[in-house]
Each structure stands twice: as structure tokens, then as C-alpha cells.
N, C-alpha and C positions, 0 to 999 in steps of 0.2 A: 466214615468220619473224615477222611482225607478224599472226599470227593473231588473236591476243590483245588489240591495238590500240597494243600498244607494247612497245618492249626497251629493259629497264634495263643497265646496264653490262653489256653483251654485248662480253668482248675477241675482240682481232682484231689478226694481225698483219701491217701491211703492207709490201711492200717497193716500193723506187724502183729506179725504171732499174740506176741502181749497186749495185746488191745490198744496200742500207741497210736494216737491217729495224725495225721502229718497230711498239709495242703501243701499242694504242689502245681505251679504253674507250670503246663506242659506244653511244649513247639513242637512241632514236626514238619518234616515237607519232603517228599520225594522227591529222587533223582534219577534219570536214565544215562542211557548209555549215547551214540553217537548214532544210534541211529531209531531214538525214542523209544529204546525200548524199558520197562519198568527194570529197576534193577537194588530198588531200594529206598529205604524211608531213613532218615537222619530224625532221630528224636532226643530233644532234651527236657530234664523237668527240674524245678528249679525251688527250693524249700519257701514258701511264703508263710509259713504257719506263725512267726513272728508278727508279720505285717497283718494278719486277718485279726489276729486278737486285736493290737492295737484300733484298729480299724472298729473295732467291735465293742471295747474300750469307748473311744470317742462319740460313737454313735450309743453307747450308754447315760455318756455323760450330758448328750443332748437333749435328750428322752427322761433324764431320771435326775431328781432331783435331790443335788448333793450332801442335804443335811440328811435327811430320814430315808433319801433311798428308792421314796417312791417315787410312781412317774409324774411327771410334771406338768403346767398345762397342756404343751403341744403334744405329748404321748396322752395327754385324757380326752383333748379332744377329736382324738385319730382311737379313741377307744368308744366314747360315745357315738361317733358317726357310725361303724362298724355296729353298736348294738342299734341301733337304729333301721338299718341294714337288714341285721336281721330279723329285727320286729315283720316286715313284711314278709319274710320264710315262716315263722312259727307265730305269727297271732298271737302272740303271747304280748302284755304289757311289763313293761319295765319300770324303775323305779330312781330315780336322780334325787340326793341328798346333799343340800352344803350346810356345811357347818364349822363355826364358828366358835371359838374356846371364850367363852367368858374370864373377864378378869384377867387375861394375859397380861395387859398392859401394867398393870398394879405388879405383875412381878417381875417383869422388865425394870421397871423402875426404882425396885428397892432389891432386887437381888442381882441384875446386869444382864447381859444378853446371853452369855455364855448358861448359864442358870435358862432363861429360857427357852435358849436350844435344846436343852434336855428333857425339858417339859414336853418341847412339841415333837421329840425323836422318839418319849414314853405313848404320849396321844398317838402319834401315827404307829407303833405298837400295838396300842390296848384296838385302835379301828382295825386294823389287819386281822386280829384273831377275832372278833367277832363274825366274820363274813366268809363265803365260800369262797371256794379256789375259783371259780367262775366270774364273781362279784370283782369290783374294780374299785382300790382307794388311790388318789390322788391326793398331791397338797398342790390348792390352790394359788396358795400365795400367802405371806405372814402367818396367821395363825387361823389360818381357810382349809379346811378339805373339802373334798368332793367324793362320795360314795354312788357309783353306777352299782343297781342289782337289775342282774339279766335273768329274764324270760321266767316271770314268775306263774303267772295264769293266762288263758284268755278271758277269763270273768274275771271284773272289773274291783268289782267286791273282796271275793277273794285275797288278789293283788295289793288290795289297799290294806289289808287285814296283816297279811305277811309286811309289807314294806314296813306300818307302824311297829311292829314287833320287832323286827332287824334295827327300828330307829330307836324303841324303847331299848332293846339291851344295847345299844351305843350309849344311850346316854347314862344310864347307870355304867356302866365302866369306865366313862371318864369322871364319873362325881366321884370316882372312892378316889381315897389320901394317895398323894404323888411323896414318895421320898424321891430328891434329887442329889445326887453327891457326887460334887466337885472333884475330882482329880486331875487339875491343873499342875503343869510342871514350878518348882522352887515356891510354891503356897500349900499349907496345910491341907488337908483332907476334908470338908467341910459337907455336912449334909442337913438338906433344906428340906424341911416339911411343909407340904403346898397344898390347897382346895382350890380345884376350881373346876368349871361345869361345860356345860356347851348347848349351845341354840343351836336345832336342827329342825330345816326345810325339805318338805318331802314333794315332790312331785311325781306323780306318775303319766305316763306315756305310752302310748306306740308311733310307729312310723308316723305317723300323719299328722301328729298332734305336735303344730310347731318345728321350728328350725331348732339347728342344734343351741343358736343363740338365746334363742327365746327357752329354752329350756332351765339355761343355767340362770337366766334374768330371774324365771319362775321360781325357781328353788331358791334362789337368792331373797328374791324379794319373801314368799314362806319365813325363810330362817330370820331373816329384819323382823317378820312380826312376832315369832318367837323370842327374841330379844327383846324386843319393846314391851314383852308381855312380864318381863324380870328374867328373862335367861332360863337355863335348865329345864327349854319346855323343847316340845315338837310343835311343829305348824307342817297340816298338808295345804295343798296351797288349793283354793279352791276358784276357780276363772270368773265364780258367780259373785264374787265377793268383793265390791268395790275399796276395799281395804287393804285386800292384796294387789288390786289393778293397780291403783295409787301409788302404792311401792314400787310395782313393778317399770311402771311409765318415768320413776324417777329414777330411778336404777339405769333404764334407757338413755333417761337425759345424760347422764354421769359420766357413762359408757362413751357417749357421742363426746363430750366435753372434754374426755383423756386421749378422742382417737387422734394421732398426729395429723 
């Protein structure tokens, strides 16, 4: 380790008896005598266990998205690239989901934001406990998630079979009754009874099929026609389907139109 004749903040983590674990930035550098001979190592190490959390902290808050927790765009799509990734290791097809909360807006408007935030912290709940520890929920942005499921089959059939199954008991657990109850500071206790549903776009993939871009376009545009179809449905998105093209090509233009 000290081939070199010294280590600059080389961390290290160590633990005590108790299982306490402590980072520590560690220096060293020998010293000889006057006529070069070794005579000794000067080591100091130095408590950063403070600094890694914070650090750790911050890089949470970049990645993970402050209201409900979950990761955010930039952590979803450093999580889709990565299942993609793997698509070419295991042949197996995957599954990309967006979805979209019917009706939000209607209760924004007659119940406030505060009241919707808790709508969409129960939603990103009720999606969490439907899926494996493997699977990946995301909020996309306003009242948008994004559901990656990894490495379902290499038969196509199969994969599409499971993926609508995973999409079907999503959207039955967001249609059942929302109780939301306010506990705001110096205001009453207030609890709101709420219905509402969700349009979801299923797309399936492996590596080859599509940029990560064209992915989320895909499932986007799916879930648009789920919507336009009266909400509370699923849509897989089918490439044969000049319907979903349609969608999908305007989604593109949108896309280009918002890019700075």
C-alpha cells in the first residue's frame, strides 16, 4: 500500500466490537533516517463518517423524488438503460409502463394541492406494493409514473401475458376509495373521500427494440390511448397500429418543442 512512500486520504471503514461502523480518511507516508534507511510510517486517520452521510443524503435527493420518495426521472432513466443492458445478458423481455392518474386535476381544484399530494404519496404506495423488489416505480412528473418490470421471459407471449397481469392488478388498486386526511398545522383534522383511476401504457422490449427515448414515447403514447379510450383501461402499444404511431410521432413533436 505504501509502495509509493505514502496514502493520501485512502478511506476505510471501520467497525468496533459493537457493530459501530465509522469512515475514516486515512494518510500515511514514511520516513528514513539520514542515511535512507526505513525507519518508519507516520499514519493518521481522520472521522468523515459525518461528511459520507451528508454526501449520501444529497446524492439521495438528486436521484429520489421529494414528495413520495421515489426515484425520479434521472434515477429511472439510469435504471432503464441498466435493464436494457441486461436484456442482452439474459434474453429475457421486459416490460415499461406509464401511467397516468385520472381525474387528478378535478381534485386539485376543489380540494388544493396539499390534498393532492397525498393522493399521489397513497398512488405511489398502492404501485410499490404491487410489484417485486426487482421491478422499478418511478414518478415521472405531476401525476405520471413509470413502472420498469425486469426480465420477465424469453417468449414473447408469455411476457406479454405477465406484463398485462402486473398492469391489471395496478389498476385495480388504484380504483379502490382514497381516504385522505389533512393534518395541517392551526387547521382542523379534515378527511377527504376520493375516486379515481388510472390509464396505463404497456410496452414490451428487449435490448434491440428502440432507444431508451423511444421507449418511454412508446408507453406514453399506449397510455394517451388508454385515456382517450375513457381512462381506467390498459393499452399495449402495438408498432402495427397506425393509432398508436400517430400518438407516438406527436409525443415526438412535443418532446422537440419543450427541448431548450
Amino acid at each position: 500500500m505504501l509502495i509509493k512512500k505514502k496514502v493520501i486520504n485512502y478511506e476505510l471503514t471501520v467497525r468496533a466490537l459493537d457493530g459501530k461502523e465509522t469512515v475514516v480518511s486515512y494518510n500515511a507516508t514514511t520516513f528514513y533516517d539520514r542515511d535512507r534507511r526505513l525507519q518508519g510510517v507516520f499514519a493518521t486517520a481522520r472521522d468523515i463518517t459525518d461528511r459520507k452521510q451528508a454526501e449520501k443524503q444529497i446524492l439521495d435527493l438528486a436521484l429520489h423524488d421529494t414528495l413520495t420518495g421515489l426515484p425520479n426521472r434521472r434515477l429511472l432513466n439510469e435504471r432503464l438503460s441498466q435493464t436494457m443492458v441486461a436484456g442482452k445478458r439474459t434474453g429475457c423481455f421486459n416490460a415499461l409502463m406509464f401511467m397516468d392518474v385520472d381525474k387528478f386535476k378535478l381534485l386539485n381544484d376543489t380540494q388544493g394541492h396539499y390534498v393532492g399530494d397525498l393522493l399521489l404519496i397513497e398512488v405511489a404506495r398502492r404501485i410499490h406494493s404491487c410489484l417485486r423488489e426487482a421491478d422499478v416505480v418511478a414518478r415521472f412528473g405531476g401525476d405520471e409514473f413509470v413502472v420498469i418490470l425486469n426480465e420477465l421471459d424469453v417468449d414473447r407471449d408469455s411476457s406479454t401475458t405477465h406484463s398485462l397481469m402486473v398492469a391489471e392488478k395496478l389498476r385495480a388498486a388504484l380504483d379502490k376509495l382514497y381516504l385522505l386526511t389533512s393534518e395541517r398545522e392551526d387547521q382542523p383534522e379534515i378527511t377527504v373521500e376520493y375516486r379515481c383511476t388510472a390509464s396505463i401504457g404497456v410496452v414490451l422490449f428487449k435490448e434491440s427494440e428502440g432507444s431508451r427515448d423511444d421507449l418511454l414515447r412508446w408507453a406514453d403514447a399506449a397510455m394517451y390511448q388508454a385515456k382517450e379510450a375513457g381512462g381506467n383501461s390498459i393499452q399495449l402499444f402495438d408498432p402495427d397500429n397506425p393509432i398508436f404511431q400517430e400518438n407516438s410521432d406527436q409525443l415526438e413533436g412535443q418532446n422537440k418543442l419543450a427541448e431548450p
